[in-house]
C-alpha positions as CSV (number, residue, x, y, z in Angstrom):
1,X,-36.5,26.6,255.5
2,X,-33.1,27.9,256.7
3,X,-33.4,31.3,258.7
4,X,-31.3,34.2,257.1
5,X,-28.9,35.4,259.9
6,X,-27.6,39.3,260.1
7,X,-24.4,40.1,261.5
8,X,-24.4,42.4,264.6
9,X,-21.4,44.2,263.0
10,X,-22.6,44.6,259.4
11,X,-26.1,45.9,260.6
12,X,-24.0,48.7,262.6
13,X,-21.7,49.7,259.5
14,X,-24.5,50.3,257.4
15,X,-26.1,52.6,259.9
16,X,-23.2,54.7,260.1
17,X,-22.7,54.6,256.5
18,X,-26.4,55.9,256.3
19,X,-25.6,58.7,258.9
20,X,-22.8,60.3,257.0
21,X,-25.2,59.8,253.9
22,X,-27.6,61.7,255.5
23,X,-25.2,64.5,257.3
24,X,-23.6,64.9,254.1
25,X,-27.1,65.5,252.0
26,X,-27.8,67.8,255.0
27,X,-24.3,69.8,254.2
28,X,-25.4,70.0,250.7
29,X,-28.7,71.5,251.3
30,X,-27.8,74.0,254.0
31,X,-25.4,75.2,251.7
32,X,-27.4,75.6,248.3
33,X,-30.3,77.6,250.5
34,X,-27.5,79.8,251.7
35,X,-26.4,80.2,248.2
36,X,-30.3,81.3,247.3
37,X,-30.0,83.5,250.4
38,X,-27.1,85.3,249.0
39,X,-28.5,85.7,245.6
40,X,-31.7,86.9,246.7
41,X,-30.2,89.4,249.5
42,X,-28.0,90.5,246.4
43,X,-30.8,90.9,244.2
44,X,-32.7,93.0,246.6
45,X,-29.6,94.8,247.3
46,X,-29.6,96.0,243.7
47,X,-33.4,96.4,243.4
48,X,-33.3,99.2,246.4
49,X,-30.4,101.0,245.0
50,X,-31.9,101.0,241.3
51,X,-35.2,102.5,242.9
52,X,-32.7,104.8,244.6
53,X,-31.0,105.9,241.6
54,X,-34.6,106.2,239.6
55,X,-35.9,108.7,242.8
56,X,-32.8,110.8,242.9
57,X,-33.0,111.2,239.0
58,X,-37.1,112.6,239.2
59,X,-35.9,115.0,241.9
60,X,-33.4,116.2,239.6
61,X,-35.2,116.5,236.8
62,X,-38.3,117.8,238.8
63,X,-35.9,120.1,240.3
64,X,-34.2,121.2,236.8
65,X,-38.0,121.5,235.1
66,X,-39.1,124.0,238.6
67,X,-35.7,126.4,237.9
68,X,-35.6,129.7,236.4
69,X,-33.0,128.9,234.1
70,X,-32.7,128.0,230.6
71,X,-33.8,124.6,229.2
72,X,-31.2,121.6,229.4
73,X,-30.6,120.6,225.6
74,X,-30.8,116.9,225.8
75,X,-27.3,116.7,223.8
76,X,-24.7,119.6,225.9
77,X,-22.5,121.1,223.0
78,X,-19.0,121.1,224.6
79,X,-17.0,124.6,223.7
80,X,-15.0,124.4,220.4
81,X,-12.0,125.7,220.6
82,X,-12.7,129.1,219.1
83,X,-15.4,130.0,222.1
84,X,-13.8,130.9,225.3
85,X,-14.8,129.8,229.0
86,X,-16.1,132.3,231.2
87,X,-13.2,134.5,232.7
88,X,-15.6,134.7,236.2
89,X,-13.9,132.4,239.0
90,X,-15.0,132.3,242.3
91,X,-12.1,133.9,243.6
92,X,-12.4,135.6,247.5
93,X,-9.8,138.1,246.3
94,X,-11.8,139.5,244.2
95,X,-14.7,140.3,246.6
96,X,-11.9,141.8,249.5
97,X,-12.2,145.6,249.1
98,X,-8.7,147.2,249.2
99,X,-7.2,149.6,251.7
100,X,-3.8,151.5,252.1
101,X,-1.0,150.9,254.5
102,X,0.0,154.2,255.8
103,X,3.5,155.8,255.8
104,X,4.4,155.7,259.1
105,X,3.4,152.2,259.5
106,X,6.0,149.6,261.3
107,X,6.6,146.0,260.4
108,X,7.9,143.9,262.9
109,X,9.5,140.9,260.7
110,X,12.3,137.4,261.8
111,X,15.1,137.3,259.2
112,X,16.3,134.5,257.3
113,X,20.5,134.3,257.9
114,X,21.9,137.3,255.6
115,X,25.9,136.8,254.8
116,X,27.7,139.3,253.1
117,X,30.0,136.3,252.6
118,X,27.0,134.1,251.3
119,X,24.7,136.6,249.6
120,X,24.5,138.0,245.7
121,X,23.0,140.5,244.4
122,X,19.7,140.3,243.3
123,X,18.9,137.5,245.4
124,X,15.3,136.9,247.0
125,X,15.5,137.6,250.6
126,X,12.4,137.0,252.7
127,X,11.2,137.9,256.2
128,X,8.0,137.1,258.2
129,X,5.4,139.4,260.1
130,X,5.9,138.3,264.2
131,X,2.7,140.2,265.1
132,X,-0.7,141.3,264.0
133,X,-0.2,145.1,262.8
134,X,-3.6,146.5,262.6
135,X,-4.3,149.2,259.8
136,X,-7.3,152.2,259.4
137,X,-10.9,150.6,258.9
138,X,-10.2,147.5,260.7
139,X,-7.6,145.7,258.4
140,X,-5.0,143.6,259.9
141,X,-1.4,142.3,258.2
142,X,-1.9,138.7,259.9
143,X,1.3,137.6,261.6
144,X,3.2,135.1,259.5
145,X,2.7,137.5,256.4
146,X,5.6,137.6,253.9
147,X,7.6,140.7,253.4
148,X,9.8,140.1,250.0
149,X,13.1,141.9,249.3
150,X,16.0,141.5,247.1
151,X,20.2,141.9,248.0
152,X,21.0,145.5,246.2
153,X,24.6,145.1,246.7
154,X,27.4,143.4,248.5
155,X,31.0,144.3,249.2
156,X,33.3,141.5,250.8
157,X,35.5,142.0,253.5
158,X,39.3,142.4,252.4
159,X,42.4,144.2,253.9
160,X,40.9,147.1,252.3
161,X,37.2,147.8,252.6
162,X,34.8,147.0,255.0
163,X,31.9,144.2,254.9
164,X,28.6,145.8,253.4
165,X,25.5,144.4,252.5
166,X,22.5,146.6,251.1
167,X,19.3,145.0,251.6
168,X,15.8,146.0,249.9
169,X,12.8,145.0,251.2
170,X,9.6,146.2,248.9
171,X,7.1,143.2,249.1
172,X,4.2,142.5,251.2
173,X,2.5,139.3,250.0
174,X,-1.0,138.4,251.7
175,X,-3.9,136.7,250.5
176,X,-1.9,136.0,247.7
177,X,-1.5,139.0,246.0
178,X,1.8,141.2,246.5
179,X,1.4,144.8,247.5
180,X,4.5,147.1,246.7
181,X,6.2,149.2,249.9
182,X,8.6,151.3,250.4
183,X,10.6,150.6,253.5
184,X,13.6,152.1,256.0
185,X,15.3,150.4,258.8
186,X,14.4,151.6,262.2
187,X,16.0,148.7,264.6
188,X,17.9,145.4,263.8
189,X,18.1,143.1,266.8
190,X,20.1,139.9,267.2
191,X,18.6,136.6,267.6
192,X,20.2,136.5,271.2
193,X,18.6,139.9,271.9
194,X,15.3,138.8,270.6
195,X,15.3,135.9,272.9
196,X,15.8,137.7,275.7
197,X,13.1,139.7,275.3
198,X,11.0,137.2,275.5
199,X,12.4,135.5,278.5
200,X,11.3,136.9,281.8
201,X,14.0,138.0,284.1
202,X,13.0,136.2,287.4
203,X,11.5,132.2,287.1
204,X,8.2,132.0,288.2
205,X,7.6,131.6,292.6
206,X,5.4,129.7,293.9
207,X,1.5,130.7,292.6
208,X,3.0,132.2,289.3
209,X,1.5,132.3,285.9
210,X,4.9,132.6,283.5
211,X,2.3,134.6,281.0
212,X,2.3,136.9,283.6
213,X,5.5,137.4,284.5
214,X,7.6,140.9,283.5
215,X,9.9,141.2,280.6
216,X,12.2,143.3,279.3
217,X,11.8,144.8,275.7
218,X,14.5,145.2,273.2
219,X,15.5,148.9,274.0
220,X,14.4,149.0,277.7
221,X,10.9,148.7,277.7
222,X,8.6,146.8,280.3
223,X,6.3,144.5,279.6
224,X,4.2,143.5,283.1
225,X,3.0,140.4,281.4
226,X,0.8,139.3,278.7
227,X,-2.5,141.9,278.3
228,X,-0.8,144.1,280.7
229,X,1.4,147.7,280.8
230,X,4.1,148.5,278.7
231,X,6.1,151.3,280.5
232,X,9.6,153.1,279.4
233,X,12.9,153.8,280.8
234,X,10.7,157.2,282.9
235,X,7.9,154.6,284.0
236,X,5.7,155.9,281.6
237,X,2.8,154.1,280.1
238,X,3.6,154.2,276.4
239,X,1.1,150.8,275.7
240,X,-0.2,147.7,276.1
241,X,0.4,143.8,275.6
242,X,-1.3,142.0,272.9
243,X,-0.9,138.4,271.6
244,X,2.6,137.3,270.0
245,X,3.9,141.5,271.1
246,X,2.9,145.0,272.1
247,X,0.9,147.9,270.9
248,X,3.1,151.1,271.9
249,X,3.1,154.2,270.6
250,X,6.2,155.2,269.1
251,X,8.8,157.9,270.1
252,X,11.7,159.4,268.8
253,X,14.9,158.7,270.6
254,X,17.1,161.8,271.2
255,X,20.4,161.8,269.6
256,X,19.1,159.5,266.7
257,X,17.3,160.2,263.6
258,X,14.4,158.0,264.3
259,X,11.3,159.6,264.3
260,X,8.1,159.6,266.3
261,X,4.8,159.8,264.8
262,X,4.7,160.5,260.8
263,X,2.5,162.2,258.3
264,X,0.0,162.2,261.0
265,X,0.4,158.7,261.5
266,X,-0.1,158.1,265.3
267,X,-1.8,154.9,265.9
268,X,-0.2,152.5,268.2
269,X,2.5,150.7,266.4
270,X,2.8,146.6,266.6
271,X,6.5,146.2,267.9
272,X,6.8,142.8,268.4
273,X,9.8,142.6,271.1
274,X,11.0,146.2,270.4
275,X,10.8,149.5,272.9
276,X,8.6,152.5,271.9
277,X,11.6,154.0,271.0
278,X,14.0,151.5,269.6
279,X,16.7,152.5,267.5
280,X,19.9,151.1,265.6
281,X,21.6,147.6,266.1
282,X,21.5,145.5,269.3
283,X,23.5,143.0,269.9
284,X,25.9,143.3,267.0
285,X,28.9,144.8,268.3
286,X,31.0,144.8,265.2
287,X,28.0,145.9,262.7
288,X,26.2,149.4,262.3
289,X,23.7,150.7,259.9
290,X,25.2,153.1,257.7
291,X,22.6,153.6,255.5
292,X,18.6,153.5,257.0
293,X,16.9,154.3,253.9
294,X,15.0,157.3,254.9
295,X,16.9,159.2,252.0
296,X,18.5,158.4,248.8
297,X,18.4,155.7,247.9
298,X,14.9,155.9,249.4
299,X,14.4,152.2,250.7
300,X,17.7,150.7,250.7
301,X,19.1,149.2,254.0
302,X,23.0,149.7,254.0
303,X,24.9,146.9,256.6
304,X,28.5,147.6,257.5
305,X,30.8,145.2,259.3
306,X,33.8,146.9,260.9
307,X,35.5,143.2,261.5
308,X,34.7,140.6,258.6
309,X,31.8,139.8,257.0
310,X,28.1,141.0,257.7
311,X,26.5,138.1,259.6
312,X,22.7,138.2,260.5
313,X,21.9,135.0,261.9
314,X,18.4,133.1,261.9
315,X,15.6,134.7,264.1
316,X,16.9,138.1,264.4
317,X,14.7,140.9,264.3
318,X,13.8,144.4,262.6
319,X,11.6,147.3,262.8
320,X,10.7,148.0,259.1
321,X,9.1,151.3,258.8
322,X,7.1,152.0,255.4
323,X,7.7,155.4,253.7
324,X,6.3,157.6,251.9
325,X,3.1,157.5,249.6
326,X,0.5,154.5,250.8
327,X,0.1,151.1,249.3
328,X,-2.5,149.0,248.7
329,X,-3.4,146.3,250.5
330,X,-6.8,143.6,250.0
331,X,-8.1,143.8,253.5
């Protein structure tokens, strides 16, 4: 009987082809149990967030079956339109009791750039509040507050007339309500003055804190640094330093018509970068005020440029002064 011989290679090909067999049935495997893995972990995934949902839903409705209120109909009728929603809102105005800004009470506001040459009348002019001005019982007007105003009349400059522009301001708007005022002009500084006033006069030495470094008000004043003394042109004390300006009392300045206290009005005024007793224009050589407002027309601000048109740049400053009867303001 002939023995049957077996190649050396053959025997190894078939063992390799067996091998990957086998590797390959293992690849196949592994994969369909992580497929079952997946399916399961997803299944469970979705089982704990349905008993989730089902638990939240018997607090609720535990919770809604334990209130006061009325039943929940199981069907909600939605309003037809004949029924109106409630006119309640949670509005925080509503809850903010109101109190009055005194006559007597100063404004220290930045302007917007005013043109005579630019300007119309009856257009919206706006200004903003530089300092906190606290009011009677606590209240404050919150620096950045709006004060609203409108152009009452412009004249251009020809060969002829003079420049004017007459400016109304009669709008305070905080906490978004508006509050009507009645406002004169007490001081109008340029945006160069106003700078200066905030700059101190010597740099800082060696040791220095800037905050604490003197400056020089608008008017004369001194300010010996943030939270301390404000002293006048005598060396009197007239106030203090606060944040963002000064609590002074005010003065009258001799030879002017601006007044000291008013209609017993003689809390310490917020005056920004303004002196105690501040008066007129600074730093406009060519423009004067020719009409304040503290008489007819009661509240309109009267500019007059001697050589061409009435030009307030950016960042200047005033002193509005509210006058007359109190105004209501939500606290």
């Amino acid at each position: 009987m002939e023995e049957i011989g077996y190649s050396p290679v053959i025997w190894y090909g078939e063992v390799t082809q067996v091998s990957r067999i086998h590797e390959k049935a293992r690849f196949l495997w592994d994969k369909a149990m992580n497929s079952q893995r997946n399916i399961l972990c997803s299944s469970l995934r979705l089982s704990v967030l349905s008993a989730t949902v089902i638990a939240s839903c018997i607090v609720l409705e535990a919770g809604a079956q334990n209130s006061p209120g009325p039943p929940i109909s199981a069907s909600p009728q939605l309003p037809s339109p004949s029924r109106q929603p409630s006119t309640i809102q949670n509005n925080p105005q509503s809850t903010r009791p109101e109190i009055t800004i005194p006559a007597g009470t100063i404004l220290p506001v930045r302007l917007a750039a005013l043109s005579s040459s630019k300007r119309k009348t009856g257009e919206l002019i706006k200004a903003t509040i530089m300092q906190d001005v606290p009011l009677a019982n606590g209240a404050t007007i919150r620096t950045g507050t709006r004060v609203l105003g409108h152009v009452a009349d412009v004249t251009p400059a020809t060969p002829g007339n003079k420049a004017t522009l007459a400016l109304v301001f009669d709008t305070v708007v905080q906490h978004g309500q508006s509050i009507p005022i009645v406002t004169n002009l007490r001081a109008l500084a340029s945006a160069l003055e106003v700078e200066s006033a905030q700059t101190p006069k010597t740099g800082p030495g060696e040791g220095d804190v800037y905050d604490w470094l003197s400056t020089t008000q608008v008017g004369g004043d001194v300010v010996y640094g943030k939270w301390g003394q404000v002293t006048n042109g005598a060396g009197v004390v007239v106030g203090r330093s606060v944040n963002n300006g000064v609590l002074v009392q005010v003065s009258a300045k001799i030879g002017t018509a601006c007044r000291g206290a008013i209609e017993g009005n003689d809390r310490p005024q917020a005056l920004w970068v303004f002196s105690s007793d501040a008066c007129g224009a600074y730093g406009f050589p060519h423009l004067t005020i020719s009409h304040a407002g503290r008489t007819e027309p009661m509240g309109e601000i009267v500019l007059t440029s001697d050589e061409g048109p009435v030009k307030i740049r950016s960042g200047s400053g005033m002193l509005l002064r509210v006058e007359g009867r109190s105004h209501h303001l939500p606290r």
